[in-house]
C-alpha positions in Angstrom: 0.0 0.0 0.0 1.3 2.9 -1.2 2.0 5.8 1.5 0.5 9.3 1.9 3.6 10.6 1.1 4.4 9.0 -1.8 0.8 9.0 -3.2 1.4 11.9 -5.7 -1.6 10.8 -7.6 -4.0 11.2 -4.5 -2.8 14.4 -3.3 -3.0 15.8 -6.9 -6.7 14.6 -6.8 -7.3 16.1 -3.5 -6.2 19.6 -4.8 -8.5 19.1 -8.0 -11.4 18.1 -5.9 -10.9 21.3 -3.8 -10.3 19.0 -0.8 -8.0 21.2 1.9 -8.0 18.8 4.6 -7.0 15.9 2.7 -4.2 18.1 1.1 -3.2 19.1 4.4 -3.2 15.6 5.5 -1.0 14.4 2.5 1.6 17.6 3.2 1.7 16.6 7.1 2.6 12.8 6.2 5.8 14.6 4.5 4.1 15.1 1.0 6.4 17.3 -0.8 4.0 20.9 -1.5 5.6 21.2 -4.6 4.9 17.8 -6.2 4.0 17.5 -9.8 0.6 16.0 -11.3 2.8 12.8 -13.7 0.3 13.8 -16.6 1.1 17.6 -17.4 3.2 19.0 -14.7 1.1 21.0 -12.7 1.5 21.2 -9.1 -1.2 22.1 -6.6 -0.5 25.6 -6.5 -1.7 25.3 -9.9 -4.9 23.4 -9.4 -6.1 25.4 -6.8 -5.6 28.7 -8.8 -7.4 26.9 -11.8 -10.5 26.0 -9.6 -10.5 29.8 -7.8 -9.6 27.9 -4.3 -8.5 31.1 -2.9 -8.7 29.3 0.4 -6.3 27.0 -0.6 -4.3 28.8 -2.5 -3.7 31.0 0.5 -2.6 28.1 2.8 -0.4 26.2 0.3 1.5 29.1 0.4 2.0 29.8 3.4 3.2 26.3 3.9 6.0 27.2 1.0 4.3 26.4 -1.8 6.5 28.0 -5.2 4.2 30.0 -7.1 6.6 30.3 -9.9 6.7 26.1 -10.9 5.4 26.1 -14.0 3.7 22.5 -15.8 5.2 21.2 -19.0 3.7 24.2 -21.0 5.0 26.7 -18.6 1.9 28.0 -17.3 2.3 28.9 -13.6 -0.6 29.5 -10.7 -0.8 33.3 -12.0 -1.5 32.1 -15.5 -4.3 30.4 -14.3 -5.7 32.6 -12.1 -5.2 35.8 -15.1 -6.6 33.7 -17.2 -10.1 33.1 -15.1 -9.7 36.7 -14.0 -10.0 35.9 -10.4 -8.3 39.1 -9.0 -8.2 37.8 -5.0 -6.2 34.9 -6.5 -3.7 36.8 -8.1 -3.1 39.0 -5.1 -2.5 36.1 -3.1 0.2 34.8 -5.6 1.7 38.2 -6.1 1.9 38.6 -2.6 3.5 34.9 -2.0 6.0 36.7 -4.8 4.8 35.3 -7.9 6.9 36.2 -11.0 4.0 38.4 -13.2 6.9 38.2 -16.4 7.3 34.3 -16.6 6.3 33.4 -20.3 4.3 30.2 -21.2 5.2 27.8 -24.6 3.4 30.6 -26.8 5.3 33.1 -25.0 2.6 34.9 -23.3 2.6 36.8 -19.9 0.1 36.7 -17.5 -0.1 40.2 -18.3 -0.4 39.5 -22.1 -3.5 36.9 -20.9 -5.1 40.3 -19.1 -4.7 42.2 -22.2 -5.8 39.7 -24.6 -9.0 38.9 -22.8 -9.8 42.4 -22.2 -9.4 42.1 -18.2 -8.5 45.7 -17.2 -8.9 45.0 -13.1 -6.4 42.3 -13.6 -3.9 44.3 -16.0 -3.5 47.1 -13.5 -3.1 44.6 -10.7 -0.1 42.9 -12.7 1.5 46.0 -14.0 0.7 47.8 -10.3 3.1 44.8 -9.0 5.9 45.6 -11.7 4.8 43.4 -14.1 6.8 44.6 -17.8 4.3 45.9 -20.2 6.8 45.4 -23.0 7.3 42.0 -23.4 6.0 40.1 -26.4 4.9 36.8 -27.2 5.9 34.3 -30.0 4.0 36.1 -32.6 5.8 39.5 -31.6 2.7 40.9 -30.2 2.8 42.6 -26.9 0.6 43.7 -24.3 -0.4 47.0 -25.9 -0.5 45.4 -29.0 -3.0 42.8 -27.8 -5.1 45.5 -26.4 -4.7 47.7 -29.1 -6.3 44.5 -31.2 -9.0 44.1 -28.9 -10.2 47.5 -29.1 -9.5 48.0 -25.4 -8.9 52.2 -25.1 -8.6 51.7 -21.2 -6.4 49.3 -21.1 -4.2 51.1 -23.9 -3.8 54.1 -21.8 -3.4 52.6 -18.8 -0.5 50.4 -20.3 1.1 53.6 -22.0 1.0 55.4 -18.6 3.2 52.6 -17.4 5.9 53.3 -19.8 4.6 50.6 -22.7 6.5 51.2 -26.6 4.2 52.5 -28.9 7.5 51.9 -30.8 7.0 47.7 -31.1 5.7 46.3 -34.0 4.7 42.4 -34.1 6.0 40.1 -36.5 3.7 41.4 -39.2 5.1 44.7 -38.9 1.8 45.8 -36.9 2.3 48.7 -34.2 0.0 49.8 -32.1 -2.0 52.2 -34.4 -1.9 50.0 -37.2 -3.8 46.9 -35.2 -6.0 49.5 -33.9 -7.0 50.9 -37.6 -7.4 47.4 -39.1 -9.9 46.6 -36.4 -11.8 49.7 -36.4 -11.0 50.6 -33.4 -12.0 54.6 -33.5 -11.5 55.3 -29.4 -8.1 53.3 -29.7 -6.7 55.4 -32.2 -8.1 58.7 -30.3 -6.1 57.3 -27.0 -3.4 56.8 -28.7 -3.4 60.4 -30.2 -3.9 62.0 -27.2 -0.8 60.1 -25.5 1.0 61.6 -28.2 -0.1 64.7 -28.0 0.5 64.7 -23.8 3.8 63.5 -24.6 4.7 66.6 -27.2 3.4 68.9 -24.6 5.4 67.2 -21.7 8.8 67.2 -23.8 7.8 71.3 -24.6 6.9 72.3 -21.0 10.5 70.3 -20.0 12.5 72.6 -22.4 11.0 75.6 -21.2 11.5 75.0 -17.6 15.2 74.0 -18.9 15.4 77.6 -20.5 14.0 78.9 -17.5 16.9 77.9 -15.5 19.1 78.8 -17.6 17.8 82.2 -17.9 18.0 82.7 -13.7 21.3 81.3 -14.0 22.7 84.1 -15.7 24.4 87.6 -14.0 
């Protein structure tokens, strides 16, 4: 009979099932937190994020468990929880200090998932915990890109006030603007003007005060 400690299968099941006392039970017998499902790689971090187990999710860390294991495509506990949009989830894992800029197999960031699937709450969580707005996935797009495609003029901003390049183009040579004019995307194009435009007055206002000085500098 095989022990609780060495029953990898149970305790993955357990963690599925949403079962906290019989994953407590399995980590008390010596069950390693951070034990891999056999099948895909995914530990139990990961299943409880999946399922939105915040309670679990809370204790496994406390106990140690490494938010930044990622299964056999990469994917870690934040990935999951992005990609469900469960916000309490993510600010458990970002406080247990969950990497937001870990990439999966298609090169995607958890904050890529926000942008992608249009969830603002969650991008400004990820990019309020230094997640990097610029990073982009195998297809070259990144975040702003993706909400630039979406038609997400929120999102855009709010990525451009956190320092995003409206320089990066995807691997079809699509910026920003471009993406936003193929899809029709009318307020996109008018946020992304109006950055512009903020940015033109801010580089003006900072040689004037530069002159300025200068000027009260002088005998």
């Amino acid at each position: 009979m095989t022990s609780l400690k060495d029953d990898i299968d149970g305790f993955i099941d357990a963690a599925a099932r949403g079962q906290l006392d019989e994953v407590k039970r399995y980590v008390k017998a010596g069950m390693d937190i951070n034990a891999r499902c056999p099948l895909e790689g995914d530990t139990v971090l990961n299943y409880a994020a999946s399922a939105d187990n915040l309670l679990m999710v809370k204790w496994l860390i406390k106990h140690q468990a490494d938010p930044n294991l990622a299964n056999d495509s990469k994917e870690t506990a934040l990935h999951y929880a992005t990609f469900n949009g469960s916000l309490d989830i993510m600010a458990a894992l970002l406080q247990g200090k969950a990497n937001p800029d870990l990439r999966n197999d298609d090169g995607m960031t958890p904050l890529a998932w926000a942008a992608r699937r249009g969830q603002s709450d969650a991008a400004k969580l990820l990019l309020d915990a230094g997640a990097d707005p610029d990073i982009a996935d195998r297809s070259g797009n990144t975040p702003l890109l993706w909400a630039a495609k979406m038609g997400n003029a929120p999102l855009v901003t709010q990525l451009l006030e956190k320092n995003a390049s409206l320089k990066h183009t995807n691997l079809s040579g699509e910026d920003a603007e471009k993406l936003a004019r193929k899809g029709g995307h009318k307020d996109v194009l008018t946020a992304l003007a109006a950055f512009r435009e903020q940015q033109r007055t801010d580089k003006l206002q900072t040689r004037q005060d530069r002159l300025r000085q200068y000027l009260r500098r002088k005998p």
